[in-house]
N, C-alpha and C positions, 0 to 999 in steps of 0.2 A: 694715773701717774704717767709724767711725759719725759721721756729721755733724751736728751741732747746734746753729740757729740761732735767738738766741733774740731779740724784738721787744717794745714797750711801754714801757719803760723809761722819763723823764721826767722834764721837774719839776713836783711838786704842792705844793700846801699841806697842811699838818697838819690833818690829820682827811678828806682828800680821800680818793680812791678811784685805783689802779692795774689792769691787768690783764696781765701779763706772757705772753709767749707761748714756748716751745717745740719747733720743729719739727722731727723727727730725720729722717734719711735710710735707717730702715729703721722696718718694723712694729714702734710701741713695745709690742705683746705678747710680743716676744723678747726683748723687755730687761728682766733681773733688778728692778729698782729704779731707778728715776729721780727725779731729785731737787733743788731749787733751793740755791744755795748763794749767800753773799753776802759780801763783803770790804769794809770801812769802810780807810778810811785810818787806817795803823799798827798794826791789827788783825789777828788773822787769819781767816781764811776758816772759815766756820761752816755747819753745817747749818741752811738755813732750813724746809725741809718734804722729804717724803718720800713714794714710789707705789709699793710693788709691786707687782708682775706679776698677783699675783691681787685686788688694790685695796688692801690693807693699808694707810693713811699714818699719819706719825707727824711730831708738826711741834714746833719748841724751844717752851720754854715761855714766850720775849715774843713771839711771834704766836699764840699760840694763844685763839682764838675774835675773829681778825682779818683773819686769811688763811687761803684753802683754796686747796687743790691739786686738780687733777682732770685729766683727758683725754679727748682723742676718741680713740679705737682708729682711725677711718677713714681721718682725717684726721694721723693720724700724729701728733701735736700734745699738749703736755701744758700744762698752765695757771696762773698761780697768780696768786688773785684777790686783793690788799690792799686791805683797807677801814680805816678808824680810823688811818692812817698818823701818824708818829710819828717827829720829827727825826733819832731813835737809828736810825729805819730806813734811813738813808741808806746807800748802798753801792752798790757795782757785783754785782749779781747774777748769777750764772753756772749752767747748765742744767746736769745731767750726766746719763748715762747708764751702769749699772754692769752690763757684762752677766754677767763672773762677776767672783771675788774678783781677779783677777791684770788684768781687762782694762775700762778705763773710759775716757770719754769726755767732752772739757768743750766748752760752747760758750764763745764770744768775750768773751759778759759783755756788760753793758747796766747802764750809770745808771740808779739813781733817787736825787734828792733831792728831799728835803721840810726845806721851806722857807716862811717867811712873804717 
């Protein structure tokens, strides 16, 4: 069992800055892929970015060159920094951890709205 607690969450103004946080209950070097995911109301749940094991990410293409994704190995801890935020980014963001195809894992999920 893997636990996933994720922190930062908020409300900003458009154009502000976020930094969401991630923190699993085991070394995220054994976890296949981890990755931020996010749910707007009415919507469904999307991939927002993406870290594999060996660093590989791969992020949708309305954040891309606005949010990065990163982690600390030591710290157990994965990242995902919003910059240039944008009303449509609103949602409840949710952490996961995929260790193989059949076994994965969600954190709780965390607000953000942006807003004036």
């Amino acid at each position: 069992q893997v636990q996933l607690v994720e922190s930062g969450g908020g409300l900003v103004q458009p154009g502000g800055s976020l930094r969401l946080s991630c923190a699993a209950s085991v070394s995220i070097l054994s976890i296949y892929c981890m990755g931020w995911y996010r749910q707007a109301p009415g919507k469904q749940r999307e991939l927002v970015a993406a870290m594999y094991s060996g660093g590989r990410t791969k992020y949708a293409d309305s954040v891309k060159g606005r949010f990065t994704i990163s982690r600390d190995n030591p710290e157990n801890t994965m990242y995902l920094q919003m910059n240039s935020l944008k009303p449509e980014d609103t949602a409840v963001y949710y952490c996961n951890a995929e260790m193989t195809v059949v076994e994965e894992y969600w954190g709780q999920g965390t607000q953000v709205t942006v807003s004036s």
